[in-house]
LUMBAMAR-592538 format. One record per residue (C-alpha): residue number from 1; chain; z, x, y. Coordinates in pm, whole numbers, padded with zeros to 5 digits. Layout:
NODE   k c      Z      X      Y
NODE NUM A      Z      X      Y
...
//
This chain:
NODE   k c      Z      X      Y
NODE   1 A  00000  00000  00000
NODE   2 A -00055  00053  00336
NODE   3 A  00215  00222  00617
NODE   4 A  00354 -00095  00765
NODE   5 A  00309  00163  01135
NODE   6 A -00057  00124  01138
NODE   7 A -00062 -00136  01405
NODE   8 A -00443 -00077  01450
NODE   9 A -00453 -00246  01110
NODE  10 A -00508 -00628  00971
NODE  11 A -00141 -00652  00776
NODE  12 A -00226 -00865  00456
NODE  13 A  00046 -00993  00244
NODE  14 A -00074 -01106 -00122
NODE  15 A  00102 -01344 -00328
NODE  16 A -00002 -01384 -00695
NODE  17 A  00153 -01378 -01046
NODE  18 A -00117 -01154 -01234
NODE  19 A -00021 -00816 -01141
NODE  20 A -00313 -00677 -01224
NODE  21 A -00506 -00870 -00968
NODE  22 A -00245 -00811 -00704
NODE  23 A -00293 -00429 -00796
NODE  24 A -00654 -00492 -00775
NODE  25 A -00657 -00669 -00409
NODE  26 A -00366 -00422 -00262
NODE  27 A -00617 -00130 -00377
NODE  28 A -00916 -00282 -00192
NODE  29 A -00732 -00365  00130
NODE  30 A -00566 -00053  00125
NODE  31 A -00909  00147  00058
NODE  32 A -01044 -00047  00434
NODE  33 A -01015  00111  00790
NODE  34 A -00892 -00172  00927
NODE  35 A -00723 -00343  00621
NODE  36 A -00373 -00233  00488
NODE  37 A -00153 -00449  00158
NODE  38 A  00187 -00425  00337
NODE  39 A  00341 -00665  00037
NODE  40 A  00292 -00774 -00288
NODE  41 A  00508 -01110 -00405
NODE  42 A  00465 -01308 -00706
NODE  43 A  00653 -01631 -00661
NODE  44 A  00765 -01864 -00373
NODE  45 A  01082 -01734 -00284
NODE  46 A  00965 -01338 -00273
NODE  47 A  00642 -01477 -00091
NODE  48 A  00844 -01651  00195
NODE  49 A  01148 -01353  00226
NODE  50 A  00803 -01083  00213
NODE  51 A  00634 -01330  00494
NODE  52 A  00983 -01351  00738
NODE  53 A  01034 -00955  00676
NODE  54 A  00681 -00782  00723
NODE  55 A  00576 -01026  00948
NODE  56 A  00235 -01014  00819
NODE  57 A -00146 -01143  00982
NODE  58 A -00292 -01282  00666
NODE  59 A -00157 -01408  00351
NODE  60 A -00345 -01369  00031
NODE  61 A -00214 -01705 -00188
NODE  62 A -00281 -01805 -00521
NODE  63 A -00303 -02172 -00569
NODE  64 A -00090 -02198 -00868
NODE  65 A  00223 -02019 -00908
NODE  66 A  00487 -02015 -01194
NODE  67 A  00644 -02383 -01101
NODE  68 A  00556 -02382 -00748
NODE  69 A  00257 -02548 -00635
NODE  70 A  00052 -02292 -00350
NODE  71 A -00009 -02547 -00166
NODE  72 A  00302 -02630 -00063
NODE  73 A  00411 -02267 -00021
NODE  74 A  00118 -02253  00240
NODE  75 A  00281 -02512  00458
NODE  76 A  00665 -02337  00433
NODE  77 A  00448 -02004  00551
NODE  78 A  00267 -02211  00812
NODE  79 A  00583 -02389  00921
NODE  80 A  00795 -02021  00930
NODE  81 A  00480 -01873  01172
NODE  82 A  00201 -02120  01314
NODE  83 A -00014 -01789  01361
NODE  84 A -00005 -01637  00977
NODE  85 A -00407 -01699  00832
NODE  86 A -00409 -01818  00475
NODE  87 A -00665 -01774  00289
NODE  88 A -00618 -01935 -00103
NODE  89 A -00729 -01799 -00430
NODE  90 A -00811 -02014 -00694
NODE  91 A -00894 -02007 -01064
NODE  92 A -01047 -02352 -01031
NODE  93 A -01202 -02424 -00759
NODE  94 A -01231 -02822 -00684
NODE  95 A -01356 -02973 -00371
NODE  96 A -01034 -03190 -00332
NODE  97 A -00768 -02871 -00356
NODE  98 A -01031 -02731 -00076
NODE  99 A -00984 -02982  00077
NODE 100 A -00577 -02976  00116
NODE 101 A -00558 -02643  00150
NODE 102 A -00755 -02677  00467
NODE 103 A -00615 -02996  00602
NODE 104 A -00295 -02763  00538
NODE 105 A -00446 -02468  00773
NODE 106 A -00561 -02218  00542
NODE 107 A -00827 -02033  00693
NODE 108 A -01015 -01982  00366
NODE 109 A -01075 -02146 -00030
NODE 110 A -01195 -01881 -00224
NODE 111 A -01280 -01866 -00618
NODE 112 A -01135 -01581 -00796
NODE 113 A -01457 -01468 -00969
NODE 114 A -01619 -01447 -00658
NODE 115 A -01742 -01146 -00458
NODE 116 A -01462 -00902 -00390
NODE 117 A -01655 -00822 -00035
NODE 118 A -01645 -01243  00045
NODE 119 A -01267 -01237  00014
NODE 120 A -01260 -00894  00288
NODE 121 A -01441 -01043  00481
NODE 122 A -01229 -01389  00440
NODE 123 A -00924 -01158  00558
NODE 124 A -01086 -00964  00837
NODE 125 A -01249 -01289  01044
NODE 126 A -01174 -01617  00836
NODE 127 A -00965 -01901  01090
NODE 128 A -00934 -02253  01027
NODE 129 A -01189 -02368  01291
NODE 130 A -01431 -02163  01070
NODE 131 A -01266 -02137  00746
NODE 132 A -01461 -01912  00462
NODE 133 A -01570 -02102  00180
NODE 134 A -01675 -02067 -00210
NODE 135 A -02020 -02087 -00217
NODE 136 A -02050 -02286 -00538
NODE 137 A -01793 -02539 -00439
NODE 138 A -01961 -02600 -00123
NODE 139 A -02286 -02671 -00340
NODE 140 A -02087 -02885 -00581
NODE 141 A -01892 -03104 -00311
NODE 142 A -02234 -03146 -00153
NODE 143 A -02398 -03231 -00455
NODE 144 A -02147 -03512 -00520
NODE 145 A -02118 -03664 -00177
NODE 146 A -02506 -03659 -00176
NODE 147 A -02570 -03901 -00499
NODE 148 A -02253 -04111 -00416
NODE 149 A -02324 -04104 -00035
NODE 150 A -01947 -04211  00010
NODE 151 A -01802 -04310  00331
NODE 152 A -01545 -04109  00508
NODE 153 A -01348 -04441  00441
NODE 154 A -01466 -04484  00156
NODE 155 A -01310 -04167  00030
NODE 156 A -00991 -04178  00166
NODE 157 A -00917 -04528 -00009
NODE 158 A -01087 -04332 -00328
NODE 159 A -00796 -04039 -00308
NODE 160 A -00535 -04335 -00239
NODE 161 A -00661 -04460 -00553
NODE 162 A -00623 -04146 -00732
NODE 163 A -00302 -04056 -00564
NODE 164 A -00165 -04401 -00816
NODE 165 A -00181 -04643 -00480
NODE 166 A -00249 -04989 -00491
NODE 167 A -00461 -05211 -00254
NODE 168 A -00163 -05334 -00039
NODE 169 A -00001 -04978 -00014
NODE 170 A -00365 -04863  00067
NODE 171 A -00410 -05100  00370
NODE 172 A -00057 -05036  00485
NODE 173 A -00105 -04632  00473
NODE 174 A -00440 -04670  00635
NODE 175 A -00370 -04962  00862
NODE 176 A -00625 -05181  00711
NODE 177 A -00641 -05535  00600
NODE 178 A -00630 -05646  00205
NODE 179 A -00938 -05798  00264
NODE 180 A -01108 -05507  00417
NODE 181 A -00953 -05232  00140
NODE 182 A -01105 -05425 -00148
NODE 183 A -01445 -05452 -00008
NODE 184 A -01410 -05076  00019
NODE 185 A -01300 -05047 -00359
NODE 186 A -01612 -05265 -00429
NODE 187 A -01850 -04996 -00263
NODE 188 A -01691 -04739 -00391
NODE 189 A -01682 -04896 -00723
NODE 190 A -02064 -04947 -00679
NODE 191 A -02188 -04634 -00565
NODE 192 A -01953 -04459 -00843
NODE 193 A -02182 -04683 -01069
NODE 194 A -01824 -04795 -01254
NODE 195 A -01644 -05098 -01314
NODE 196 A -01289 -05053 -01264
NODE 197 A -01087 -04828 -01008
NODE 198 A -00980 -04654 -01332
NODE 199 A -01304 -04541 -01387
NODE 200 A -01385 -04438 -01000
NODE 201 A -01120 -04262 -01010
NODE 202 A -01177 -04073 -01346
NODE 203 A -01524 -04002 -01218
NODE 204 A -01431 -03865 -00926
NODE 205 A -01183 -03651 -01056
NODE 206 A -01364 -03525 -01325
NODE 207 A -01654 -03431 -01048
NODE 208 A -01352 -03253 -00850
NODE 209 A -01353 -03498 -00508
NODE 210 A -01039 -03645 -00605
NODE 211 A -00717 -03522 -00749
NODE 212 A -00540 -03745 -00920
NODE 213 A -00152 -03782 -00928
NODE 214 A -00215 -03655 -00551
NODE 215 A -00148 -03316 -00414
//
């Protein structure tokens, strides 16, 4: 790792469980000009005590750690300092995590067998008004959205759905009338080419738009 003194430096913090990887990433940062590993943490609690004490610019974060869900370790980093970037690493990428992760502020989604250069560069300039992005899962969410041509509305109500809401708690979240909610289930339920909510919401799952069980 870097000397936490070179202030001319981008200071990354990486959070993982697979040592191995961690190794790999620290050695790549480390091996930049202007990149430097100043930490290395493997679960929540290390991630957050590592974040508070090196004070770093960008946080490397897996999406799944051991019992901890990455998401929600990128809003306790986000909450501790408003200015950390966060860019997440995933082993499956799926529009709807993408989709979190960014609502959350991450500044980038990245697949773990992608380009070791995308994920530098992801470090060095990513932000969340121009967050870096798997190519492939920008292809697939496209693809998707393309033959269902779903609403904005229409997807929202859809992750309700998947997130086990029913139509009344759906109109109440999204200040919408009964009435109005099911003829949104209907389109959705029609341009998903199914015949049950069950079934939207398997299908959408299944082509990563939704997550079910919510985040």
């Amino acid at each position: 790792m870097g000397e936490a003194g070179s202030s001319a430096r981008r200071r990354v913090l990486v959070v993982d469980d697979h040592r191995i990887l961690t190794d790999l990433i620290a050695a790549a940062l480390d091996a930049e000009d202007d990149l430097e590993c100043v930490g290395v943490a493997d679960d929540r609690e290390r991630a957050l005590a590592l974040a508070a004490t090196l004070h770093p610019d960008t946080v490397v974060l897996d999406v799944q750690l051991p019992g901890d869900d990455g998401l929600e370790v990128l809003r306790a980093l986000r909450e501790a300092d408003p200015d950390v970037r966060v860019v997440m690493l995933t082993a499956h990428p799926r529009p709807d995590l993408e989709r979190a992760a960014l609502e959350h502020g991450a500044c980038g989604f990245l697949a773990k067998d992608g380009r070791l250069t995308a994920l530098l560069e992801a470090v060095r300039s990513a932000s969340p008004a121009r967050p870096a992005r798997d190519p492939g899962l920008v292809r697939r969410s496209a693809t998707a959205h393309e033959t269902w041509h779903l609403t904005p509305r229409e997807l929202e109500v859809l992750t309700l759905l998947g997130e086990g809401a029913d139509v009344r708690t759906i109109a109440v979240r999204l200040g919408l009338s009964v009435h109005t909610v099911r003829d949104h289930v209907k389109a959705v339920l029609a341009k998903l080419g199914v015949r049950s909510q069950l079934e939207a919401v398997t299908a959408a799952h299944g082509a990563g738009i939704i997550r079910v069980g919510g985040r």
